[in-house]
C-alpha positions in Angstrom: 243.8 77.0 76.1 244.9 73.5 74.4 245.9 74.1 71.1 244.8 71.7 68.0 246.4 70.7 64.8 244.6 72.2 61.9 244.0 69.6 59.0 247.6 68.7 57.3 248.4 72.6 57.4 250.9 72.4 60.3 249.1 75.2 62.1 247.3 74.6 65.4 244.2 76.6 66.2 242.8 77.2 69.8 239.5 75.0 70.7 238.1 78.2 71.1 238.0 81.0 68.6 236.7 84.3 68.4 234.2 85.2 65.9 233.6 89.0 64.7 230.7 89.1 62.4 229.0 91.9 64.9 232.2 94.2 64.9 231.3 97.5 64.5 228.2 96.4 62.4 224.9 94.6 63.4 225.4 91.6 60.9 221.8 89.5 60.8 220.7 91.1 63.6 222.5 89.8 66.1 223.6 93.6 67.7 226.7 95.6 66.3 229.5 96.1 69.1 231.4 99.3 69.1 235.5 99.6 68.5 236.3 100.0 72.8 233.9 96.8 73.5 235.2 95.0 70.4 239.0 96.0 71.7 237.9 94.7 75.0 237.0 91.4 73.7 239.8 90.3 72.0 241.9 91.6 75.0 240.7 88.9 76.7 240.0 86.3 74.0 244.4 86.8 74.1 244.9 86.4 77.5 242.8 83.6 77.6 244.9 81.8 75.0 242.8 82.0 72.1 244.7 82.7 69.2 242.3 82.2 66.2 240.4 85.1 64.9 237.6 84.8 62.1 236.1 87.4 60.2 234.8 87.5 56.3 234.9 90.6 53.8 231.3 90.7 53.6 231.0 91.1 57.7 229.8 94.3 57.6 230.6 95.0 54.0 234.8 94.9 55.3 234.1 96.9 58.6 234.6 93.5 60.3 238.0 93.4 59.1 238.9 97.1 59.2 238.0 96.9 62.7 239.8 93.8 63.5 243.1 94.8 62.2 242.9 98.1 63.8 242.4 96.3 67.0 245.3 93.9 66.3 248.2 95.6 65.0 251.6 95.2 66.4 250.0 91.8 67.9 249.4 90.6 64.6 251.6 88.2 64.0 250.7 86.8 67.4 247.6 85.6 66.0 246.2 83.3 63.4 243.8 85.6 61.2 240.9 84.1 59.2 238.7 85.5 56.2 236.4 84.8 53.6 235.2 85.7 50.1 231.9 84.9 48.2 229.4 87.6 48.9 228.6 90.9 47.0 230.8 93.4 48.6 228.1 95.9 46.7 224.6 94.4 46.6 223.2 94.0 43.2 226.7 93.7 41.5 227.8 89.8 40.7 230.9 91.3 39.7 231.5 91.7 43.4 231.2 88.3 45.0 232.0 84.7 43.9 234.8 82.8 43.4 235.8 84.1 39.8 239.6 84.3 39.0 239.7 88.1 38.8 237.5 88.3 42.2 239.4 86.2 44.2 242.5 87.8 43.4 241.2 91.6 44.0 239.4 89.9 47.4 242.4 88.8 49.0 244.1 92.4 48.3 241.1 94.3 49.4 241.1 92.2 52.7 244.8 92.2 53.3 244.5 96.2 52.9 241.7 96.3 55.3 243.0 93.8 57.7 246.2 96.0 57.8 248.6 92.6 56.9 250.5 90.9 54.4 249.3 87.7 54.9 246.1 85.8 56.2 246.8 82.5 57.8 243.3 80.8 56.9 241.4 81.6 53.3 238.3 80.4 52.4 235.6 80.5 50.3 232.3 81.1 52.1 230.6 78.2 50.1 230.1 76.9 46.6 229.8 79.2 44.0 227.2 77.2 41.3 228.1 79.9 38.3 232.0 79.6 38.3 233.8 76.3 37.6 235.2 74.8 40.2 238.6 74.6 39.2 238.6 78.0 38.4 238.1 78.9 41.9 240.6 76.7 43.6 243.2 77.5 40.8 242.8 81.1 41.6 243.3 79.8 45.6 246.6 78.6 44.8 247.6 81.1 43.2 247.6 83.4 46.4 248.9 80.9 48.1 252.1 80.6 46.1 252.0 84.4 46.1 252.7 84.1 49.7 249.4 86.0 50.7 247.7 82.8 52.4 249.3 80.2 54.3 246.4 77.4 54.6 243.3 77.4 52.3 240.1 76.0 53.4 236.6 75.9 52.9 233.2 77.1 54.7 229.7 75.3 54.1 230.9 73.2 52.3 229.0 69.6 52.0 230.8 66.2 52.1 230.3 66.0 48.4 231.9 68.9 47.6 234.7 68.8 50.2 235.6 65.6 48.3 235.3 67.2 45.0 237.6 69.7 45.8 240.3 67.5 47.6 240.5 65.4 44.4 240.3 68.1 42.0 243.5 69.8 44.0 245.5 66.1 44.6 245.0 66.2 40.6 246.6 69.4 39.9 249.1 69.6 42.6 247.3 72.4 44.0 247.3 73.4 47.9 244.0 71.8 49.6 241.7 72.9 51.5 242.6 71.9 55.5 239.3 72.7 57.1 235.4 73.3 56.7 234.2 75.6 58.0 230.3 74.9 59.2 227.4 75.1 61.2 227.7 72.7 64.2 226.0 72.7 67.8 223.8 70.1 69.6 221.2 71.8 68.0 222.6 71.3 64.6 224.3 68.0 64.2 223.6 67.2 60.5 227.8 67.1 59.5 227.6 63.8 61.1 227.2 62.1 57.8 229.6 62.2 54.7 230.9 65.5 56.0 232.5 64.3 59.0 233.3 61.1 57.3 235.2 62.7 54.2 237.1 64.8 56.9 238.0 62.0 58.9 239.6 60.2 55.5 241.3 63.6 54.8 242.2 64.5 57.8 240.5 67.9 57.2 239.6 69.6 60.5 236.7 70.8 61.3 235.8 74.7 62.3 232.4 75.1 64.1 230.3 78.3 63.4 227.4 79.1 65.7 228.1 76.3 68.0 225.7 78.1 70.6 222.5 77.7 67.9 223.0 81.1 67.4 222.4 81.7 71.4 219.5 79.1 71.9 222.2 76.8 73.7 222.6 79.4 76.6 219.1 78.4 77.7 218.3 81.6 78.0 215.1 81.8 75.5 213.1 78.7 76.7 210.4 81.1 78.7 207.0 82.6 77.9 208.4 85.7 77.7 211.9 86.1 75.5 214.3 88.3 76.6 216.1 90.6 74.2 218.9 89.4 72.2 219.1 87.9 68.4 216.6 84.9 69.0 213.8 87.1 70.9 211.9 86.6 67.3 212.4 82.8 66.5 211.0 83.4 63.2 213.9 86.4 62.1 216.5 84.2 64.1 220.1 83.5 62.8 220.8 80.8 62.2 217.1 79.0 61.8 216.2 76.1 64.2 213.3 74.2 65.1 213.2 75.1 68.6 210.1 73.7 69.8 211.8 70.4 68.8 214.9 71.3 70.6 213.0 72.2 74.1 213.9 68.9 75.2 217.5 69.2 74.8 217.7 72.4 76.8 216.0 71.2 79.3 219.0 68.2 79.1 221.7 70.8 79.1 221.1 72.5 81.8 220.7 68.7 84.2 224.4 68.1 82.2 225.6 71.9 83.0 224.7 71.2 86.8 226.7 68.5 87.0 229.6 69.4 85.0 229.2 72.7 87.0 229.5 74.9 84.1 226.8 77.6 82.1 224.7 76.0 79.6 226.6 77.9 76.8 229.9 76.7 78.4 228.2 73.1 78.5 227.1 73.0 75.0 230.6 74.4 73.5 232.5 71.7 75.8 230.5 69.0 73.9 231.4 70.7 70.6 235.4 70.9 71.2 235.0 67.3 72.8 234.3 65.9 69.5 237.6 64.7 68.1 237.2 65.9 64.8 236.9 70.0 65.6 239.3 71.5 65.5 237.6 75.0 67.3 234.6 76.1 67.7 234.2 79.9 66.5 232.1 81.8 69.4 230.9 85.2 69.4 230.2 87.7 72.2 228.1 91.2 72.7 229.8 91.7 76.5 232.8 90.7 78.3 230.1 88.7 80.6 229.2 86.4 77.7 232.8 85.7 76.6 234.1 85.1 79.9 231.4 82.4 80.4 232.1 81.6 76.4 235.9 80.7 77.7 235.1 78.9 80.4 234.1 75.9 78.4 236.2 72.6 78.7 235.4 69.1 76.9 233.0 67.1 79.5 233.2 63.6 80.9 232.5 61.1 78.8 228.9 60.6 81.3 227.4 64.2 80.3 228.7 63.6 76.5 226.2 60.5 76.2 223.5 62.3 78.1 224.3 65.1 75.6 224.2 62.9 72.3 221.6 61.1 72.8 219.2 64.2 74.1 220.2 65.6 70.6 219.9 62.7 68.4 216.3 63.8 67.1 
């Protein structure tokens, strides 16, 4: 697995990560895995070479992370571990999410105890919080920083703007800076091709793609009459949200590309994702062994099925 420099942070990340929103906990209905599939999964995501591993607090509510570091353990400092903070860890109490000094500082504790570590090698927020300065926030990210409880800081969802915003507010202050973004990126979502990629580019911020399957609808596997099971068999309930009548194009372009690359359409449409030089991984997630295997066999694509690929899903 070819490792990648990770912003200016002087850690490299695998192209390939594993994501564990589902661990132990069916997370936007995408279908909760249990701790012996869950253990099987990162099993192989190691021996594969993958050494990023992403959760968030609210996964689950802080099963997510329970379950990861349980799973982890002695291999832990074999591993590159990644969290979150934003959302209410108790529905219906603001007191519990955000980016407030005082919840930042009890988040990263409450996720280091569950996570079963001293550290975390990637923080970040899980997007802007509109009710706390921003300063606030970032000051309160540098401060567990210094305490030695995060080595890089980074962002998720965040939009060019504010990525910006951020990286001057931090050069100002002499704070640590974010070294990623963490985002939504696939063929069927390409809209951080604007200012976000371009502010990145400037910053050298890497990029870390969530969902770069569309959420499953790049396996091809949901283009029928009839929809099989799985988290986009109701389109309208689907995480994350696409147009996918507009898409049906594309898949039917993916799969010609996947025939000739002779990969999977999932492994096809992750290749194009960690062939773009500005992604740093690609976060994927798996309900079987089957899936991940397939999810791993990605590779970046010749630069033929890439222009196939970017044109198809320039719409």
């Amino acid at each position: 697995m070819e490792l990648r420099p990770l912003g200016r942070s002087g850690l490299k990340v695998s192209a390939l990560a594993l994501g564990t929103m589902n661990f132990g906990y069916d997370w936007h209905g995408i279908g909760a895995i249990d701790e012996k599939t869950a253990r099987c999964l990162v099993d192989l995501a190691l021996e594969r070479g993958v050494n990023l591993f992403d959760t968030a607090d609210i996964y689950g509510y802080g099963v997510s992370e329970k379950l990861l570091g349980k799973i982890l353990k002695k291999r832990r400092a074999k591993v590159l571990l990644a969290t979150k903070v934003l959302g209410q860890m108790r529905p219906g109490e603001p007191s519990s999410g955000g980016l407030s000094r005082k919840h930042v500082a009890e988040a990263i504790d409450e996720s280091l105890a569950r996570l079963g570590t001293d550290y975390v090698d990637l923080y970040m927020p899980h997007g802007w919080d509109f009710q706390v300065p921003i300063d606030e926030s970032l000051e309160a990210f540098e401060r567990a920083v210094k305490a030695g409880k995060v080595r890089a800081l980074g962002c998720s969802n965040f939009s060019g703007s504010q990525l910006q915003d951020a990286l001057g507010r931090c050069a100002v202050k002499g704070w640590a800076r974010p070294e990623f973004d963490q985002v939504q990126y696939s063929l069927a979502a390409r809209w951080i091709e604007g200012d976000l990629v371009d502010a990145c580019r400037a910053s050298g911020v890497g990029v870390l793609a969530w969902s770069p399957l569309g959420g499953g609808f790049l396996s091809a596997k949901y283009g029928g009459a009839k929809r099989p099971e799985g988290r986009r068999k109701d389109p309208s309930k689907a995480f994350p949200s696409l147009p996918e009548e507009r898409l049906a194009g594309l898949v039917g372009v993916l799969k010609k590309v996947a025939g000739l690359e002779g990969l999977s359409p999932a492994a096809t449409a992750l290749g194009w994702a960690i062939s773009k030089p500005f992604v740093a991984s690609a976060v994927v997630g798996a309900r079987t062994l089957a899936q991940l295997e397939d999810d791993l066999s990605a590779r970046p694509l010749s630069a033929r099925s890439l222009a196939f690929l970017d044109r198809a899903s320039s719409i």
